[in-house]
C-alpha positions in Angstrom: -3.6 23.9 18.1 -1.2 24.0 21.1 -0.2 20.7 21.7 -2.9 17.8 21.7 -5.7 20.8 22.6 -7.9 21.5 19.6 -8.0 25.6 18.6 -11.8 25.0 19.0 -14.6 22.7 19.1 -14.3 20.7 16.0 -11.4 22.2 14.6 -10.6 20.7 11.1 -8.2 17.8 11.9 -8.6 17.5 15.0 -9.4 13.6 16.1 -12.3 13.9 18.6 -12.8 11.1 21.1 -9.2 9.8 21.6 -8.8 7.1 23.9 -6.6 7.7 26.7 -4.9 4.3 28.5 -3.8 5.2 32.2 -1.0 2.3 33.8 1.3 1.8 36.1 5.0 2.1 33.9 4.6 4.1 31.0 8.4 3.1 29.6 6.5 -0.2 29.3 3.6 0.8 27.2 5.1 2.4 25.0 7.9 -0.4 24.5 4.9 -2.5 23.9 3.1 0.0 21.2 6.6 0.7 19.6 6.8 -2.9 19.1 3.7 -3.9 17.3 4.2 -0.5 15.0 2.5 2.5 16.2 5.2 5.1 16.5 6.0 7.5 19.2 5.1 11.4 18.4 6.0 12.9 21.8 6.7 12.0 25.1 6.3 14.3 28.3 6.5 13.2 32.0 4.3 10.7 32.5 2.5 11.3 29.2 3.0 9.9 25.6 1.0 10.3 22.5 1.7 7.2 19.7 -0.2 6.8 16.5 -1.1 3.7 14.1 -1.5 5.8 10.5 -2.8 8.9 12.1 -4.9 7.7 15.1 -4.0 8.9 18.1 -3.8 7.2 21.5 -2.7 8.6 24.6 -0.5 6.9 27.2 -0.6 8.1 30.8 1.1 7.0 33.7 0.3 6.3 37.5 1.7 4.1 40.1 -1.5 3.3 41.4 -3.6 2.3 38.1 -4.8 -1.4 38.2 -3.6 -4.0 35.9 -6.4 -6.2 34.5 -8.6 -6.8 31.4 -11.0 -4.4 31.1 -13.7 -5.2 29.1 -12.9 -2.5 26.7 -10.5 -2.9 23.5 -10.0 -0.2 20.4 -10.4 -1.6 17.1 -7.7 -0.9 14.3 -8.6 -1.7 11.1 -5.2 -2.8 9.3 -4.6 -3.6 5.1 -3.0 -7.0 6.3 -3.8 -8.4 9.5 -1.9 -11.8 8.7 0.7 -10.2 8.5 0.3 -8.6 11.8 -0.5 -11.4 13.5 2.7 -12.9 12.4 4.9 -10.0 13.5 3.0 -10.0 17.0 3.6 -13.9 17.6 7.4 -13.2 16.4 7.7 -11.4 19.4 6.2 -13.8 21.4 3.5 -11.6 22.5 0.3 -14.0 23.5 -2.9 -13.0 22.2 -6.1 -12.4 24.1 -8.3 -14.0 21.4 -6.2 -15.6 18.6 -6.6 -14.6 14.9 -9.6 -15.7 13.2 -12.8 -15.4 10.6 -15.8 -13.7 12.8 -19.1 -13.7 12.1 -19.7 -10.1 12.0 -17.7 -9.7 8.7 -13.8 -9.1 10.0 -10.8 -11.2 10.5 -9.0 -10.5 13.6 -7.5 -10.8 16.6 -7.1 -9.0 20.3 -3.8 -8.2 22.2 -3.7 -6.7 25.9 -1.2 -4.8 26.3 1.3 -4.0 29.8 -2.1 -2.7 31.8 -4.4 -5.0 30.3 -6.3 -2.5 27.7 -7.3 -4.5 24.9 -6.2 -3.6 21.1 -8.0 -5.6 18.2 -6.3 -5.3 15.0 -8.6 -6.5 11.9 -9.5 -5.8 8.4 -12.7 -6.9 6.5 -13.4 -10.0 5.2 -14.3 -10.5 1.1 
């Protein structure tokens, strides 16, 4: 594999279907992801690739991308989301939907981040 292009369709290890988040300052995003504890595994000119335990998602960067919710969020499952939510408020980041019990089985909560793509962290409830 030659940097994030698989050797061929469906090449063992390779993560199909990563999601790719286009905004206007890139040294932003990935302040923002660095924060909340993905970590950086390379950066290129207006390109970066972070990960949260192995799941890749790819930051791009133009002037002209829009800033605003998008009806579109990537779930993370996490081992303690409490204790996510905690670190999040610490940094005084403000939630899009607060932590909570949902009906559909999860506990969780939603954070936009600089170009208002949507991350919901959660983890299943017993």
């Amino acid at each position: 594999m030659v940097g994030d292009a698989p050797d061929s369709v469906g090449g063992q290890g390779y993560a199909q279907g990563i999601v790719e988040v286009v905004g206007p300052d890139l040294d932003r995003s990935i302040t923002f992801y660095l924060s909340i504890g993905f970590e950086l595994l390379r950066r290129t000119d207006g390109f970066a690739v972070v990960h949260w335990q192995g799941q890749r998602l790819f930051l791009a960067e133009n002037v002209h991308a829009p800033v605003a919710p998008r009806w579109t969020n990537l779930r993370i499952m996490v081992d303690d989301v409490d204790a996510l939510w905690r670190r999040t408020t610490a940094l005084g980041i403000t939630p899009m939907h607060p932590i909570g019990d949902r009906f559909y089985g999860l506990r969780d909560f939603t954070l936009a981040d600089p170009s208002g793509f949507e991350i919901r962290f959660a983890q299943a409830l017993s």
